[in-house]
C-alpha positions as CSV (number, residue, x, y, z in Angstrom):
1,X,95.6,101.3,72.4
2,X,92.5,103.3,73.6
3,X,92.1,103.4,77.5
4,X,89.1,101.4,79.4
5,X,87.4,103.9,80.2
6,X,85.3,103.0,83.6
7,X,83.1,104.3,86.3
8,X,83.3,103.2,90.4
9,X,79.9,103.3,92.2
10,X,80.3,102.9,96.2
11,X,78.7,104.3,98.7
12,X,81.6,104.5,101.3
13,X,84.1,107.2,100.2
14,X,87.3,105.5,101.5
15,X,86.5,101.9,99.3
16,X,86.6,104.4,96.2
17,X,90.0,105.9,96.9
18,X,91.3,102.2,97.6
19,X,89.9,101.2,94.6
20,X,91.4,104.1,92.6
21,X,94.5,104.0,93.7
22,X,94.9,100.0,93.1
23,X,93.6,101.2,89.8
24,X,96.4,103.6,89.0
25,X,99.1,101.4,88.6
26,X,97.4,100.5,85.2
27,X,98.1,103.5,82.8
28,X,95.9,102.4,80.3
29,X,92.4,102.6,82.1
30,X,90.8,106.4,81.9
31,X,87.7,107.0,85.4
32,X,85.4,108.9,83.5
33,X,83.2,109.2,86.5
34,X,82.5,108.0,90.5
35,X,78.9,107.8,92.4
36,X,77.8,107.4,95.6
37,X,74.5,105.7,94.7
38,X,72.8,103.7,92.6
39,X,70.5,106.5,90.4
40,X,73.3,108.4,89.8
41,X,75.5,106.0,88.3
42,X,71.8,104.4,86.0
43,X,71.4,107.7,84.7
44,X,74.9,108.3,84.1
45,X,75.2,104.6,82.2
46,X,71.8,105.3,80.2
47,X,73.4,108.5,79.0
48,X,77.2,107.9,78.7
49,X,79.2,104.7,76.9
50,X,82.1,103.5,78.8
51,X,83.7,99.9,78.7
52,X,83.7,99.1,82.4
53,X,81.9,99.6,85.7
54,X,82.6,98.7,89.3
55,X,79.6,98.0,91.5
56,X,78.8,97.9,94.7
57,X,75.9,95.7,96.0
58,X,74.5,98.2,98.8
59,X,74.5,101.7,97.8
60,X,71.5,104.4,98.7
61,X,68.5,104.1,96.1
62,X,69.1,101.5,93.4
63,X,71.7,98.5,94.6
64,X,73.9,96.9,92.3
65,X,71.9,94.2,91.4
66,X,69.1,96.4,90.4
67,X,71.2,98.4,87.7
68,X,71.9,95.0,86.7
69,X,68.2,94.1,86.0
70,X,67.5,97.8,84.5
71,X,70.4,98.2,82.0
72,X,69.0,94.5,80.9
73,X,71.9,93.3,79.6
74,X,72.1,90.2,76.8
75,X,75.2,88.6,77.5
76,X,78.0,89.2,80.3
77,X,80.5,89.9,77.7
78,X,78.8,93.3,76.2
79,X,80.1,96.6,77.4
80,X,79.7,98.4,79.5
81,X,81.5,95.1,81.7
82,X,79.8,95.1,85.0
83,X,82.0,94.1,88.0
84,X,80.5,93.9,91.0
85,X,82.0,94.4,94.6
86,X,81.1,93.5,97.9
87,X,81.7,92.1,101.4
88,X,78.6,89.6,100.6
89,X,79.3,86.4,99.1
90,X,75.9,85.3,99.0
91,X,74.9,87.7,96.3
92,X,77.1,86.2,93.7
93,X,74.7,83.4,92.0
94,X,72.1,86.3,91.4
95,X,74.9,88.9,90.0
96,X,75.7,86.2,87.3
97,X,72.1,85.2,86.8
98,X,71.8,89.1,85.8
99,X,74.8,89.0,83.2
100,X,77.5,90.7,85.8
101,X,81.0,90.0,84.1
102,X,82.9,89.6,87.2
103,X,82.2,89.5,91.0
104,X,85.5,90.9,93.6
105,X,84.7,90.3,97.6
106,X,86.3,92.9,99.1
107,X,88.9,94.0,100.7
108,X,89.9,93.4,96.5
109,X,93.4,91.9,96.5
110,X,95.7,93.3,93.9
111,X,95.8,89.9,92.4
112,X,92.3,89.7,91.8
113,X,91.7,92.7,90.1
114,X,94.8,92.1,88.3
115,X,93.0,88.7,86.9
116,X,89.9,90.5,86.5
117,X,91.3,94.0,84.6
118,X,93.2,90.7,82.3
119,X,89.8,89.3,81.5
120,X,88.3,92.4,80.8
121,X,90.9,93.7,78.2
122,X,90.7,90.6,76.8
123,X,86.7,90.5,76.5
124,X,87.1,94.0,75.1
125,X,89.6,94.0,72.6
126,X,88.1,90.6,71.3
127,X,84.7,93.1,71.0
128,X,86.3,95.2,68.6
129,X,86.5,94.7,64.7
130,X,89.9,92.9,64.3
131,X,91.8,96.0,62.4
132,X,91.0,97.7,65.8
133,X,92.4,95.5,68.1
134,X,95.6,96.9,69.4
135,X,98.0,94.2,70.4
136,X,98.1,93.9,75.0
137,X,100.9,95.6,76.6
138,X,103.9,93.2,76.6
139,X,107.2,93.0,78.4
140,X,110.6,92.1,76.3
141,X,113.2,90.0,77.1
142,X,116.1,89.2,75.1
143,X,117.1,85.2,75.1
144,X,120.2,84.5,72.5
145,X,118.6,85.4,69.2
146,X,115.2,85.8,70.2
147,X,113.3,88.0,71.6
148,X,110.2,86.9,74.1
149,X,107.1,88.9,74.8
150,X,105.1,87.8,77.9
151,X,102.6,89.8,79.8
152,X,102.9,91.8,82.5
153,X,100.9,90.0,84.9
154,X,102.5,86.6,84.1
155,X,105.6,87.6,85.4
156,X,106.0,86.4,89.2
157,X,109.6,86.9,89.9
158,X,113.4,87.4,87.9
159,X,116.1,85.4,89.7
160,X,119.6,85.9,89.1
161,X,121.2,82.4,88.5
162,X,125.0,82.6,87.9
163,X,125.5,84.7,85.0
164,X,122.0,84.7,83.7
165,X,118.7,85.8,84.6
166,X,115.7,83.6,85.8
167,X,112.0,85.2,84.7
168,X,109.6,83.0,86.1
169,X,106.2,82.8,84.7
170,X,102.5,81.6,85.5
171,X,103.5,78.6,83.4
172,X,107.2,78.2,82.5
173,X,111.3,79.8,84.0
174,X,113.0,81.2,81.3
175,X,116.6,82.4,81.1
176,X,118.0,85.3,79.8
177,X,121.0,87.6,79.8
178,X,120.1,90.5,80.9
179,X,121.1,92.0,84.4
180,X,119.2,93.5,87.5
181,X,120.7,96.7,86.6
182,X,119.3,96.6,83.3
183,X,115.9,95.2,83.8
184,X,115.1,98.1,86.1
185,X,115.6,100.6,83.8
186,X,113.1,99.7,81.8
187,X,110.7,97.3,83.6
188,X,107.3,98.8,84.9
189,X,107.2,100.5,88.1
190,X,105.9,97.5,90.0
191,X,108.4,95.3,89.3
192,X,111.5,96.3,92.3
193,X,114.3,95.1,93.9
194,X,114.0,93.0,97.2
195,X,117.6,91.4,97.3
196,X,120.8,91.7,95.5
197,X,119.7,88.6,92.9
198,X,115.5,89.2,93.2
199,X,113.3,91.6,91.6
200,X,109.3,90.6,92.4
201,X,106.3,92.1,90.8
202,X,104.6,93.5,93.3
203,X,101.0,92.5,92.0
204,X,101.9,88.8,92.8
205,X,103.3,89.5,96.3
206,X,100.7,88.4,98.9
207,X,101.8,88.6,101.9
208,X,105.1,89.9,104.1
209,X,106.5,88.6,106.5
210,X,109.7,89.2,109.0
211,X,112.0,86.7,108.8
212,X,115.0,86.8,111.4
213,X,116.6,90.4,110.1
214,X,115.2,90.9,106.9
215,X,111.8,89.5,105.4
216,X,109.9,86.9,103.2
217,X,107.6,87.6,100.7
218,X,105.2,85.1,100.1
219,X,104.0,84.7,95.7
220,X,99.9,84.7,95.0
221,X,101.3,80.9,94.1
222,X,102.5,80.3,97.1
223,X,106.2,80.2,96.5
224,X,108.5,82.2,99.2
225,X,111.4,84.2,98.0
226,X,113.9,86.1,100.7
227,X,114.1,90.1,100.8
228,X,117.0,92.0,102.3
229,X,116.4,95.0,104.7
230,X,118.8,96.8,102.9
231,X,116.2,97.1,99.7
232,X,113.2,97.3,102.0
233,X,112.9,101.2,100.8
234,X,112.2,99.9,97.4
235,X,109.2,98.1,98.0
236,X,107.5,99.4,101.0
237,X,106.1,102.8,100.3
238,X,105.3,101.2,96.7
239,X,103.1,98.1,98.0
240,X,101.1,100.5,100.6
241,X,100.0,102.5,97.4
242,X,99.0,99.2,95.4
């Protein structure tokens, strides 16, 4: 599968190193380039083709919007996909008006831009001529005879349940056979242990939360799961980075 290859236009150096390092837990997207203002990154779109582009509303010289109106854009779905970011809410009907594909308030959770790099990959691959289209990146799971793929971001939480293990999706709980032990070995990076029967993805976890001696994590769904102390060294240092 090629990589999405993108550019970040901010103004404030420290929401472009938040934004690339959320970005990094996805191996398949390639920063060709970063600015600190809005003729920098024009010129750099008129002259260079990438997929994707993160934009901030106020930035020195041309704003977000404006790129918007000059790169006059036909549809929201043509690349390069223009995402924009900002603290303003208020500047969203205009940013669709001017064919922006997406619109993140920041501080950008990791669930939102999870959603949104889902949509894009999508709007992209459908873009391309069909022998081109490189099937999503898919997680396994062996279930009797069968074997399921689901994607990555659908996967919440895997719950052990007697002598089986529980994946529980966006949409549906499935069982398999498989153990923790197992599963880690090959999951992505993201996915960790919290308690001696839970791994969580940690691109669903939204908040934490002390709970007696150990913690609670609450789900972007809203659903609760308990986590040990004991694997607290697991997930800590890896949610700070996402």
């Amino acid at each position: 599968m090629q990589p999405i290859r993108l550019v970040i236009a901010d103004d404030e150096p420290l929401a472009i190193s938040n934004l690339k390092a959320k970005l990094a837990n996805y191996p398949n997207l390639q920063i060709d380039a970063c600015f600190d203002n809005g003729d920098d990154t024009l010129t750099y779109l008129q002259q260079h083709q990438v997929d994707l582009v993160f934009l901030d509303i106020q930035m020195p010289g041309l704003k977000g919007i404006d790129i918007l109106k000059q790169l006059n854009k036909a549809s929201a779905l043509s690349p390069p996909l223009l995402v924009l970011v900002t603290a303003y809410e208020q500047y969203a009907f205009s940013a669709f008006e001017h064919f922006a594909f997406d619109y993140l308030l920041k501080p950008v959770s990791r669930q939102r831009l999870a959603q949104c790099l889902l949509d894009v990959r999508t709007t992209l691959d459908k873009n391309q001529p069909l022998s081109e289209v490189a099937p999503p990146h898919k997680l396994t799971f062996r279930t009797g005879a069968s074997t399921l793929l689901l994607d990555d971001i659908d996967v919440r939480v895997i719950e052990a349940a007697g002598n089986y293990m529980c994946v529980q999706t966006l949409s549906e709980n499935l069982v398999i056979r498989e153990t923790i032990k197992e599963l880690l070995q090959r999951l992505p990076a993201h996915f960790v242990q919290i308690h001696r029967s839970i791994l969580v993805n940690l691109h669903h976890v939204h908040k934490v939360k002390t709970h007696h001696n150990d913690y609670q994590f609450t789900l972007s769904d809203g659903k609760v799961v308990n986590a040990s102390r004991r694997y607290k060294q697991n997930w800590e240092g890896r949610l700070a980075e996402l």
